[in-house]
C-alpha positions as CSV (number, residue, x, y, z in Angstrom):
1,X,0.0,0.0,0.0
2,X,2.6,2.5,0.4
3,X,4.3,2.3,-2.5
4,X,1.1,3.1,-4.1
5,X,0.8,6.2,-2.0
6,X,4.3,7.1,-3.0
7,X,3.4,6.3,-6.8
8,X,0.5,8.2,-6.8
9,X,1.7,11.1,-4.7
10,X,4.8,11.6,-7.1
11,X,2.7,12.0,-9.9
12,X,0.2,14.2,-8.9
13,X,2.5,16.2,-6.7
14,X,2.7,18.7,-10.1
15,X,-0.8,19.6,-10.7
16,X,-1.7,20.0,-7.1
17,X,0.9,22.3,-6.4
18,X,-0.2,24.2,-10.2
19,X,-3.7,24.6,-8.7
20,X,-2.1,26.6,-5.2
21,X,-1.9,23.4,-3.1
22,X,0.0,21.2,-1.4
23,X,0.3,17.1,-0.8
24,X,-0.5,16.9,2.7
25,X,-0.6,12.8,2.7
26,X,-1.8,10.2,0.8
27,X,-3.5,7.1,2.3
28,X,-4.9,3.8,0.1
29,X,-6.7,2.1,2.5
30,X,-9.7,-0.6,3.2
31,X,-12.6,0.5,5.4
32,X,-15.1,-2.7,5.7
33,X,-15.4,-4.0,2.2
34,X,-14.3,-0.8,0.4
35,X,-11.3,0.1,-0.5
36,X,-10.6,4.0,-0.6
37,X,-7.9,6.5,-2.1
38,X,-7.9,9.7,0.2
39,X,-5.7,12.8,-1.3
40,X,-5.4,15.2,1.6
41,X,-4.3,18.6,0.5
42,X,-3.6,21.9,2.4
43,X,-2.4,25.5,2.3
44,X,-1.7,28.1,4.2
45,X,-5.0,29.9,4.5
46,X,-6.9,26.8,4.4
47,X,-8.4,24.2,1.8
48,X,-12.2,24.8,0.7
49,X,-14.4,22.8,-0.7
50,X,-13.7,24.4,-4.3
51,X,-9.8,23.8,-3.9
52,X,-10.8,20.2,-3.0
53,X,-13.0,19.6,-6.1
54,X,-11.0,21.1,-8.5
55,X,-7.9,19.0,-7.1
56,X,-10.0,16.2,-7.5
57,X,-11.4,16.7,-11.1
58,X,-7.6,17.4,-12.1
59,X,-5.9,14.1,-10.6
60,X,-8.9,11.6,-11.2
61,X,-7.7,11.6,-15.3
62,X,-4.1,11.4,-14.3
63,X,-4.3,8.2,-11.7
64,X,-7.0,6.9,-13.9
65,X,-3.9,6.6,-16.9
66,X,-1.3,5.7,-13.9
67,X,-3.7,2.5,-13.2
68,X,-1.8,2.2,-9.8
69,X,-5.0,0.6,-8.2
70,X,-6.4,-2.9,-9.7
71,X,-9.8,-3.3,-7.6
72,X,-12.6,-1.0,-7.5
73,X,-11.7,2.4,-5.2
74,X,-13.0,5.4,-4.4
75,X,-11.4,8.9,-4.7
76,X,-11.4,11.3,-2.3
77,X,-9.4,14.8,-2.1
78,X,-10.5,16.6,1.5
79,X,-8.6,19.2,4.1
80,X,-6.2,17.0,6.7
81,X,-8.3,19.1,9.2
82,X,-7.8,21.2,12.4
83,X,-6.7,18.5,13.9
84,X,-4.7,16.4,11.5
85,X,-3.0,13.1,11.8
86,X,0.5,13.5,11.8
87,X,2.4,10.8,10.0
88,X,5.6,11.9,8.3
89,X,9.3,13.2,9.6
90,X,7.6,16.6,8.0
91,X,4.6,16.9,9.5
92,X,6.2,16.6,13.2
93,X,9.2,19.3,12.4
94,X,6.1,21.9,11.4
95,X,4.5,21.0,14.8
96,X,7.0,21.3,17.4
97,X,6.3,23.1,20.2
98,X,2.3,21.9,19.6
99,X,-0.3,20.1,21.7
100,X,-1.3,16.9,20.7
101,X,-3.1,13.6,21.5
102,X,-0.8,10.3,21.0
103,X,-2.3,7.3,20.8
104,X,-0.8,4.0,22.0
105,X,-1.5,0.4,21.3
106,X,-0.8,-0.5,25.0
107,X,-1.6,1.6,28.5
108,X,1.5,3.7,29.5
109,X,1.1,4.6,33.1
110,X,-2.7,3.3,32.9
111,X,-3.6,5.2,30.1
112,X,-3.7,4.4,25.9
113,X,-4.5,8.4,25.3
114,X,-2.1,11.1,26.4
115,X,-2.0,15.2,25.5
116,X,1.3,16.7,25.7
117,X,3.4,19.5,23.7
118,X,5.4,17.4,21.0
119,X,8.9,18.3,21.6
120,X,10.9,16.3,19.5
121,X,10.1,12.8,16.8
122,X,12.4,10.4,15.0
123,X,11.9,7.6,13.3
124,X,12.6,5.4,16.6
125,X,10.8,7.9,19.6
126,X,8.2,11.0,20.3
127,X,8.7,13.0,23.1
128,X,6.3,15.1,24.6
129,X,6.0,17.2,27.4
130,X,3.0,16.6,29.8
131,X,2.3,18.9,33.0
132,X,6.0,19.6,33.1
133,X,7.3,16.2,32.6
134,X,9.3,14.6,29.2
135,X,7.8,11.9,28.4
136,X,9.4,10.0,25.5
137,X,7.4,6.9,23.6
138,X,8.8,4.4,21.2
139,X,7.5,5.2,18.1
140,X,6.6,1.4,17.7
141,X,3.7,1.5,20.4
142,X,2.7,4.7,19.0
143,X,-0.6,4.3,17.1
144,X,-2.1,7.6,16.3
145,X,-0.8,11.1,16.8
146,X,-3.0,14.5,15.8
147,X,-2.9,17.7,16.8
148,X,-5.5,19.3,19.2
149,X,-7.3,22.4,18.4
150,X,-7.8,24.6,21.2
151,X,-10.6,26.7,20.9
């Protein structure tokens, strides 16, 4: 699955960034029976519906002629959102010094859900800092980790 995430994402990377956009992520993934293709995009001031649609209508010909995917799919192009999953080596370096929710796959000190300011991630540990304490994870019991919008 990632290397089709990686295919696709090279070669839309172009007319995304043509139409004032940038690749955010790119997930292929199954959800029950169906399998989907999920193009999240963003930019500075934010990614509206009409950035989203016209993203979409301008990649769908260009996979469609890649033929990455073999079984049926559907494509969807959306906003990573306020409070975004973050995935890659990038998407931690632009939130340093943020709060966010880790998930684990196990209870650390009796809890699977902590909030903490994200201090530092490599590809082996995250550490964030919660009510004044550094707490580093592996990043192999890690799950899940997305940023928390305060309102």
């Amino acid at each position: 699955m990632a290397k089709i995430e990686e295919m696709v994402s090279a070669t839309i990377q172009d007319t995304v960034t043509s139409l004032g956009c940038e690749i955010y992520d790119v997930e292929y993934l199954k959800e029950g029976s169906n399998w989907y293709l999920r193009i999240y995009i963003d930019k500075p001031e934010g990614v509206s519906i009409e950035d989203c649609e016209a993203v979409s209508r301008a990649i769908d010909p260009i996979i469609d002629e890649l033929n990455p995917i073999k079984t049926a799919y559907s494509l969807e192009v959306s906003s990573p959102g306020l409070e975004r999953v973050l995935r890659k080596s990038e998407h931690f370096e632009k939130n340093l010094n943020k709060l966010v929710e880790v998930s684990l796959f196990k209870a650390v000190s009796g809890s699977k859900k902590m909030q903490g300011i994200l201090k530092s991630a490599d590809t082996e540990q995250i550490t964030i800092e919660v009510e004044h304490e550094t707490i580093s994870l592996n990043r192999q019991d890690v799950s899940k980790v997305n940023l928390v919008y305060e309102f």
